[in-house]
VEXMIMI-99739 format. One record per residue (C-alpha): residue number from 1; residue in one letter; chain; x, y, z. Coordinates in steps of 0.5 Angstrom, whole numbers, plus 2048, in hexadecimal, padded with zeros to 3 digits. Each point is the difference from the previous one (the first is absolute). Last residue first. Layout:
BEGIN
num, residu, chaine, X, Y, Z
NUM, A, A, X, Y, Z
...
This chain:
BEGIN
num, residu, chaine, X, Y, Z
243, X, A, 75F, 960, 82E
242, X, A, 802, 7F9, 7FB
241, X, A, 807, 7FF, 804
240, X, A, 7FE, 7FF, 807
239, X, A, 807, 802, 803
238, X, A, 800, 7FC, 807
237, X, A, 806, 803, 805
236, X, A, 802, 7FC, 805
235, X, A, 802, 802, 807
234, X, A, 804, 7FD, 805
233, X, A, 801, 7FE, 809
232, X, A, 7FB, 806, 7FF
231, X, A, 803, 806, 806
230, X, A, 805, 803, 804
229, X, A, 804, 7FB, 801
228, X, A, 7FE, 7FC, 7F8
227, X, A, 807, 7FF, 7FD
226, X, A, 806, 800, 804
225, X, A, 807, 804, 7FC
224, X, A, 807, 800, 805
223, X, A, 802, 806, 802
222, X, A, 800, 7FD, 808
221, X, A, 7FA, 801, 800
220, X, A, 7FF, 806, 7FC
219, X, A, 7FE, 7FE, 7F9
218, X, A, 7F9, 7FF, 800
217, X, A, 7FA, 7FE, 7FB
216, X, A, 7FA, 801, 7FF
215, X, A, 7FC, 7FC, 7FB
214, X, A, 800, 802, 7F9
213, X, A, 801, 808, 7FE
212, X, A, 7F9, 803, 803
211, X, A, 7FE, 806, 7FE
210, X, A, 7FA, 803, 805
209, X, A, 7FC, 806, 7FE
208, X, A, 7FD, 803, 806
207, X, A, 7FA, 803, 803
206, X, A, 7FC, 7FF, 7FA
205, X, A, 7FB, 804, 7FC
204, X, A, 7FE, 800, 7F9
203, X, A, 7FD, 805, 7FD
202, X, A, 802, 801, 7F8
201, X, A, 805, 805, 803
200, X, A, 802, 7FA, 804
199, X, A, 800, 7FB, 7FA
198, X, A, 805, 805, 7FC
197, X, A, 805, 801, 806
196, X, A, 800, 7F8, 800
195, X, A, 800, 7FF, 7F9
194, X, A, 808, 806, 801
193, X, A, 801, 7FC, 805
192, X, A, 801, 7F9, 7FC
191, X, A, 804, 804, 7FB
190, X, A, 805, 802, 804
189, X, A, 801, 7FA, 805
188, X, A, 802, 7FD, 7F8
187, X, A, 7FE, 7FC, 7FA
186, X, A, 7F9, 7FE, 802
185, X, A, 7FC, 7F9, 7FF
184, X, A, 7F8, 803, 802
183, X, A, 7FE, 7FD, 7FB
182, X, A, 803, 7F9, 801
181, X, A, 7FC, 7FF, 806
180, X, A, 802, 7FF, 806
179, X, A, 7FE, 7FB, 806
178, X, A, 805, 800, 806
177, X, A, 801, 7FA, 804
176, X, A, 803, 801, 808
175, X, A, 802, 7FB, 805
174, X, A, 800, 800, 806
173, X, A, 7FB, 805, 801
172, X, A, 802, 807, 804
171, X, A, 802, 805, 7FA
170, X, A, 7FC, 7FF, 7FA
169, X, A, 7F8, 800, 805
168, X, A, 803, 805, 805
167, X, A, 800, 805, 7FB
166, X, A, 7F9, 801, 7FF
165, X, A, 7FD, 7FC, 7FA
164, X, A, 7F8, 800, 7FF
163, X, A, 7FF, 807, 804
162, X, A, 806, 802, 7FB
161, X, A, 808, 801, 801
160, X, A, 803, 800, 7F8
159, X, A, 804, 7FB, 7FE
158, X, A, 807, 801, 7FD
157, X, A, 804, 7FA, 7FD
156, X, A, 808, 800, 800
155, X, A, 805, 7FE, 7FB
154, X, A, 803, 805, 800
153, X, A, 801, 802, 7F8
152, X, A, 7FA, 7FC, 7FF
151, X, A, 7FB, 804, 804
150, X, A, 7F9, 7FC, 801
149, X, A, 7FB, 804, 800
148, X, A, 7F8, 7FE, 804
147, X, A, 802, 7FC, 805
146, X, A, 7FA, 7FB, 803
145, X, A, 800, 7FB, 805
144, X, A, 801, 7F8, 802
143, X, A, 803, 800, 808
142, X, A, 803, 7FA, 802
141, X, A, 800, 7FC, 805
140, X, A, 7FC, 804, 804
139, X, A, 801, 802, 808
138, X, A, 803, 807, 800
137, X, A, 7FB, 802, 7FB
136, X, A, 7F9, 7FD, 804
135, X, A, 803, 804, 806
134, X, A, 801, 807, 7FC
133, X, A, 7F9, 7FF, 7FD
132, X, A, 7FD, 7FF, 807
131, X, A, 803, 806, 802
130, X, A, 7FE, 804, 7FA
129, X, A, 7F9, 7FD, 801
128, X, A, 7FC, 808, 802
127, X, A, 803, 802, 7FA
126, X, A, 7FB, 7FB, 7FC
125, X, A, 803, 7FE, 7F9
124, X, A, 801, 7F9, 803
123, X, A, 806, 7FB, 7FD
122, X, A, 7FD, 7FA, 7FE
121, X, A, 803, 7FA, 804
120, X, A, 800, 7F9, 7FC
119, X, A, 802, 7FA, 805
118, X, A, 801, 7F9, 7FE
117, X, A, 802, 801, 7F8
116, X, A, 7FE, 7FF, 7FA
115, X, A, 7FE, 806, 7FE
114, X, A, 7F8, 800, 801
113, X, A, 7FC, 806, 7FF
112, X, A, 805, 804, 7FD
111, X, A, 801, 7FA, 7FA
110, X, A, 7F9, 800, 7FD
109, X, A, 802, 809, 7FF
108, X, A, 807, 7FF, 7FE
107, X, A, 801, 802, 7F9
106, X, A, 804, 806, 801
105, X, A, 7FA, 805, 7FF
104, X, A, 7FC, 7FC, 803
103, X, A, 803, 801, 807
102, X, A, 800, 807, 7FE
101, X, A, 7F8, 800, 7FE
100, X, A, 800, 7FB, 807
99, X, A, 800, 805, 805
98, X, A, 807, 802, 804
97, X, A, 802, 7FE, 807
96, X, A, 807, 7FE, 7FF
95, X, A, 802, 7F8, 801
94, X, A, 803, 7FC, 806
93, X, A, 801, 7F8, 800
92, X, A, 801, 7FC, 805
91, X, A, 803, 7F9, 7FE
90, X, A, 805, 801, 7FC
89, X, A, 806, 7FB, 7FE
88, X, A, 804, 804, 7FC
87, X, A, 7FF, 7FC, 7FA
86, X, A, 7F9, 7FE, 802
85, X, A, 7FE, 807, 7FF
84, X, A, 804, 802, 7FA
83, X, A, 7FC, 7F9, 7FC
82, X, A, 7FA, 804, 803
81, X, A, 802, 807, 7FD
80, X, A, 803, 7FD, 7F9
79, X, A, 7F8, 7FC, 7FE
78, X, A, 7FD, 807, 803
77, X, A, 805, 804, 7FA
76, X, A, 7FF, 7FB, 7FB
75, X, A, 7FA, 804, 7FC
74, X, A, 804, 806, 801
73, X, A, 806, 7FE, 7FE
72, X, A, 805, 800, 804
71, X, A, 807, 803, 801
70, X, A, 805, 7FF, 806
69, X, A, 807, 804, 804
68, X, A, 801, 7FE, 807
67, X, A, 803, 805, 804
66, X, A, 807, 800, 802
65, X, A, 802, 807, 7FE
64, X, A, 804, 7FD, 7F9
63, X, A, 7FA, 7FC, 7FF
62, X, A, 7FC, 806, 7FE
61, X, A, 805, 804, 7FD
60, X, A, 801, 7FA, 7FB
59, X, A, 7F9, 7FF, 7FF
58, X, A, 7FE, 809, 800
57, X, A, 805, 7FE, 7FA
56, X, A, 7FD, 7FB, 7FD
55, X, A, 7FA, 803, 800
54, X, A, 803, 806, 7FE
53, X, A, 802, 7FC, 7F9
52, X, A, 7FA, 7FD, 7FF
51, X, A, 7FD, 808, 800
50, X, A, 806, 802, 7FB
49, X, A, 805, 804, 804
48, X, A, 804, 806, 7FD
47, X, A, 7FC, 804, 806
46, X, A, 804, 7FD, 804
45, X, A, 801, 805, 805
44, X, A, 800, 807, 7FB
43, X, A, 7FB, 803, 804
42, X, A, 804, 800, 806
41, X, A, 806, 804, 7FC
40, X, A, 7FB, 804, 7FE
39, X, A, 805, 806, 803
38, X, A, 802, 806, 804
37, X, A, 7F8, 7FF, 803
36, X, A, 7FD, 807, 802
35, X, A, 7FC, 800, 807
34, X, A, 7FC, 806, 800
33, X, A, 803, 804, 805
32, X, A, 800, 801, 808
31, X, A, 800, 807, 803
30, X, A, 803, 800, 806
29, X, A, 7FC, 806, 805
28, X, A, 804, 805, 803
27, X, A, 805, 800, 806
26, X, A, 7FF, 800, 808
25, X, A, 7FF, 7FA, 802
24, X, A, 7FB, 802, 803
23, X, A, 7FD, 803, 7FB
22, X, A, 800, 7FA, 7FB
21, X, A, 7FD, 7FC, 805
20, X, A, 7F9, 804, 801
19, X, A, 800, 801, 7F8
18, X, A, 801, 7F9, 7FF
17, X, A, 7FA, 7FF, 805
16, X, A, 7FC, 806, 7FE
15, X, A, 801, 7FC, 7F8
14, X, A, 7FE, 7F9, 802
13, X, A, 7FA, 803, 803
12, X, A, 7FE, 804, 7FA
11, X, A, 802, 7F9, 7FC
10, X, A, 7FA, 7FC, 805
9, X, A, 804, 7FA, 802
8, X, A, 7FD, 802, 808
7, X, A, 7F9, 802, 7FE
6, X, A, 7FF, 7FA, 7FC
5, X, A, 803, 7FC, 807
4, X, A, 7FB, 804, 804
3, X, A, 7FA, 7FE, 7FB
2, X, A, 7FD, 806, 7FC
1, X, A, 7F8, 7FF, 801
């Protein structure tokens, strides 16, 4: 059976509605045109770059919207992440709720079962936890999740919401750590949306993508720029250079 809401954002419906709103309006329907680009200007952006040449853009870019900017082997990567735990001092620990094969693939599947931290919460996949989810969010040190693409150009990282990653898990934690591979280094926002369009012809669902450019930052108090208001005090990007 069709549910109300399918009904609802069926294109028929759609097309009563417009009609209904066209009419009482009084004019005729608006025909909307296939987007025509004036230019390749967006593909151009630094197409001119080597691979070791982004990544020190993606760096520059990076640092420059006060996020942290590192790279890690694969095999030096659980070393790296309990050296940052007892840099910022963490004692309450937050991680997404994805199965071993993607902690495997980073090389951390001994060191998911037991960070050296004194509280490890793993974000639940079960919808009826949200709220648990929320609170486990705004009580964590910090927050170590996945990004699929870091944009070079910005400086900015992008993560798809998921049942193992909502978006409380990036926004609410005292700090924030995002691991990326360096596969999924892309040039511009364009190229990034362009593998996102692929990924959900090929079946993904989300209910949003988040680009996250460093930590929040506000700049109307007084005009004067304040780090982490609105959400992590900072953010560090992880580039795991054999991914």
């Amino acid at each position: 059976m069709t549910s109300l809401l399918e009904q609802a954002n069926s294109e028929a419906n759609r097309e009563k509605f417009l009609n209904r709103i066209a009419k009482a309006a009084g004019r005729p329907r608006h025909t909307v045109k296939a987007f025509e680009p004036l230019n390749d200007l967006p593909d151009q952006v630094l197409a001119d770059q080597s691979p070791e040449e982004l990544l020190a853009t993606a760096k520059t870019n990076s640092e420059a919207v006060a996020a942290k900017f590192y790279t890690c082997a694969k095999d030096d990567l659980a070393s790296f992440l309990n050296q940052y735990l007892a840099d910022i001092q963490a004692e309450t620990l937050l991680l997404p709720g994805f199965k071993d094969d993607k902690w495997a693939n980073y090389g951390l599947s001994d060191w998911v079962k037991k960070p050296e931290v004194k509280q490890t919460t793993v974000w639940s996949t079960d919808p009826g936890d949200r709220r648990k989810n929320a609170e486990a969010a705004d009580q964590a040190d910090l927050a170590i999740g996945f990004a699929d693409y870091l944009i070079a150009n910005t400086g900015t990282i992008t993560v798809v919401t998921s049942p193992e990653q909502g978006r409380a898990f990036n926004y609410l934690p005292e700090h924030y750590l995002a691991l990326i591979p360096k596969s999924g280094l892309v040039r511009s926002t364009r190229q990034a949306v362009e593998k996102y369009e692929a990924m959900m012809a090929d079946g993904l669902q989300t209910s949003a993508i988040n680009f996250i450019s460093g930590p929040s930052n506000s700049g109307d108090i007084e005009m004067e720029l304040v780090v982490g208001v609105h959400g992590p005090v900072d953010c560090a990007y992880v580039v795991v250079a054999d991914l």
